[in-house]
C-alpha positions in Angstrom: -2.3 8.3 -54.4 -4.7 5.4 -55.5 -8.6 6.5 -57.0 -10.3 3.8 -57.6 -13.3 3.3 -59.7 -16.8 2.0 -59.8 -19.0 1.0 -63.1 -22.4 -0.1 -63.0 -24.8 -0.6 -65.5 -28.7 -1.0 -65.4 -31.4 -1.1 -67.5 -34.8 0.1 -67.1 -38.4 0.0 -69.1 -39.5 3.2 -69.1 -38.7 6.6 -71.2 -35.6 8.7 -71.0 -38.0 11.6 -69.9 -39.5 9.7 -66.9 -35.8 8.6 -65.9 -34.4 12.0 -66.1 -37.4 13.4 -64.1 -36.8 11.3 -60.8 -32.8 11.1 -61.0 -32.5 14.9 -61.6 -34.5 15.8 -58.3 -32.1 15.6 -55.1 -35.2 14.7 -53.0 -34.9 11.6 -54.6 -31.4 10.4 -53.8 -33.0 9.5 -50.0 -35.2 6.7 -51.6 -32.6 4.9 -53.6 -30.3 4.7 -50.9 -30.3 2.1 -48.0 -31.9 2.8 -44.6 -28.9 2.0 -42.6 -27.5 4.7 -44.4 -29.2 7.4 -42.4 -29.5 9.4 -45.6 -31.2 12.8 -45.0 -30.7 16.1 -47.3 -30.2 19.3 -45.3 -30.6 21.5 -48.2 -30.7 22.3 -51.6 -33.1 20.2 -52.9 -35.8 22.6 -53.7 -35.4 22.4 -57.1 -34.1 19.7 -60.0 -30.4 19.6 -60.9 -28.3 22.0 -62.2 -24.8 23.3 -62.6 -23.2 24.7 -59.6 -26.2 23.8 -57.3 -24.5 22.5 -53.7 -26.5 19.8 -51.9 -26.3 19.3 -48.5 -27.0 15.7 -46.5 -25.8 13.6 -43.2 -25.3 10.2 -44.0 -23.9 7.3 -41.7 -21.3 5.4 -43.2 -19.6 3.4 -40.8 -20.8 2.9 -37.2 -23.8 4.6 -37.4 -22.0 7.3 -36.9 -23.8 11.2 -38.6 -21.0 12.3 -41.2 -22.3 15.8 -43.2 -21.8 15.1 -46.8 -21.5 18.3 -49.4 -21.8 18.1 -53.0 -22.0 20.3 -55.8 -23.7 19.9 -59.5 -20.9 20.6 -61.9 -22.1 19.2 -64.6 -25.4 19.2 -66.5 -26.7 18.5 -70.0 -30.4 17.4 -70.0 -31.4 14.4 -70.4 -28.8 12.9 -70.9 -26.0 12.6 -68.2 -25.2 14.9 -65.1 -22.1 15.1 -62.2 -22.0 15.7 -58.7 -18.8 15.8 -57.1 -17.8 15.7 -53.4 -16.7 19.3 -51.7 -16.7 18.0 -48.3 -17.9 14.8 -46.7 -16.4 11.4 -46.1 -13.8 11.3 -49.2 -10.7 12.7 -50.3 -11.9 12.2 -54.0 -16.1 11.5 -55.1 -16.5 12.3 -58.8 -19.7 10.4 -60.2 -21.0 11.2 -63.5 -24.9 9.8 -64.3 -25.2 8.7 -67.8 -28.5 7.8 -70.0 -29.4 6.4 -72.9 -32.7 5.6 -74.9 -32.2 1.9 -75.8 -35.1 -0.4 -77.4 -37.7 -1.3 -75.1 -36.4 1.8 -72.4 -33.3 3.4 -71.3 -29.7 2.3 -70.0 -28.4 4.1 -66.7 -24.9 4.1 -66.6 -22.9 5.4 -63.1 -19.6 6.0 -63.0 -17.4 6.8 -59.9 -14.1 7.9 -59.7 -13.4 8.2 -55.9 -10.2 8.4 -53.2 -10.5 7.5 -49.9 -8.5 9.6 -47.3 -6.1 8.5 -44.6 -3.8 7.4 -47.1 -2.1 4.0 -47.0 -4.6 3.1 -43.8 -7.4 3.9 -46.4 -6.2 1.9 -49.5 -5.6 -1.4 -46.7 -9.3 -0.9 -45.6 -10.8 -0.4 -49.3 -10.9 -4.3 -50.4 -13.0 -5.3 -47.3 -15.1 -2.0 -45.9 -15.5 0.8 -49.0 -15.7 -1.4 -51.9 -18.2 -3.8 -50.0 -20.5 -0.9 -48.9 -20.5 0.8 -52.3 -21.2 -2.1 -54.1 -24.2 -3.5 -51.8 -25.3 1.0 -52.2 -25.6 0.3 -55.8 -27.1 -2.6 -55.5 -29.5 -1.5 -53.2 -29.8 1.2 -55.8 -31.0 -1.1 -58.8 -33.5 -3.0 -57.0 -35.0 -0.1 -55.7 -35.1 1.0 -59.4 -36.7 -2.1 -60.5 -39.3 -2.1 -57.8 -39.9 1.6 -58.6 -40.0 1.5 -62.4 -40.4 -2.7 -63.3 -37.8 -5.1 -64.9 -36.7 -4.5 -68.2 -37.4 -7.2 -70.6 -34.4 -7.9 -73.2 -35.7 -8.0 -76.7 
């Protein structure tokens, strides 16, 4: 059983309360993530994060094809850093924890995921050259986004 991990890191110039109020409302998610992603929330997105709430989507991660995507809040301490993990959807394993931290001149977003893929060996032989590609270029679409939302951080 291989989970594998993803790290990314981004800074941004503005407060820790302006960062927590857009990443803590699920509406959200559907504007940091790619268009050919076919990103839509079905439900439970009426109201900002908290523990145990389930959110619902359809995304299309491979062929364009609609795959329903469940996720529930397990984790939530304000302001600070929040998880969502995967109940049903397109992974054997999704466990992503949101980190923040006030840093001079803004805040530091920190994402980690902790995810399996199913189909065992077949999916650890697809990983190097479909999964990890498309996550990475998710979170990369993700900063940019970020940056054209909120503006680049200036280092000090």
């Amino acid at each position: 059983m291989k989970i594998y991990t993803l790290q990314t890191k981004q800074k941004l110039p503005i407060s820790i309360e302006e960062a927590w109020d857009f990443l803590s409302n699920p509406k959200n998610l559907e504007i940091i993530t790619p268009d050919a992603m076919g990103f839509k929330t079905i439900s439970g997105d009426d109201r900002a994060i908290y523990p145990g709430q389930i959110i619902q989507y359809t995304v299309k991660p491979l062929l364009g094809i609609p795959v329903k995507w469940v996720t529930e809040i397990t984790h939530v301490v304000d302001g600070k850093y929040f998880v969502d993990e995967q109940r049903f959807g397109p992974y054997a394993l999704w466990h992503h924890k949101h980190f923040l931290k006030q840093i001079p001149g803004g805040i530091e977003m920190e994402d980690i995921v902790d995810y399996k893929l199913p189909m065992g060996i077949l999916g650890q032989l697809v990983h190097p050259f479909l999964v990890k590609p498309k996550l990475a270029e998710i979170f990369e679409y993700r900063n940019k986004k970020l940056i054209e939302l909120f503006g680049k951080f200036k280092e000090r």
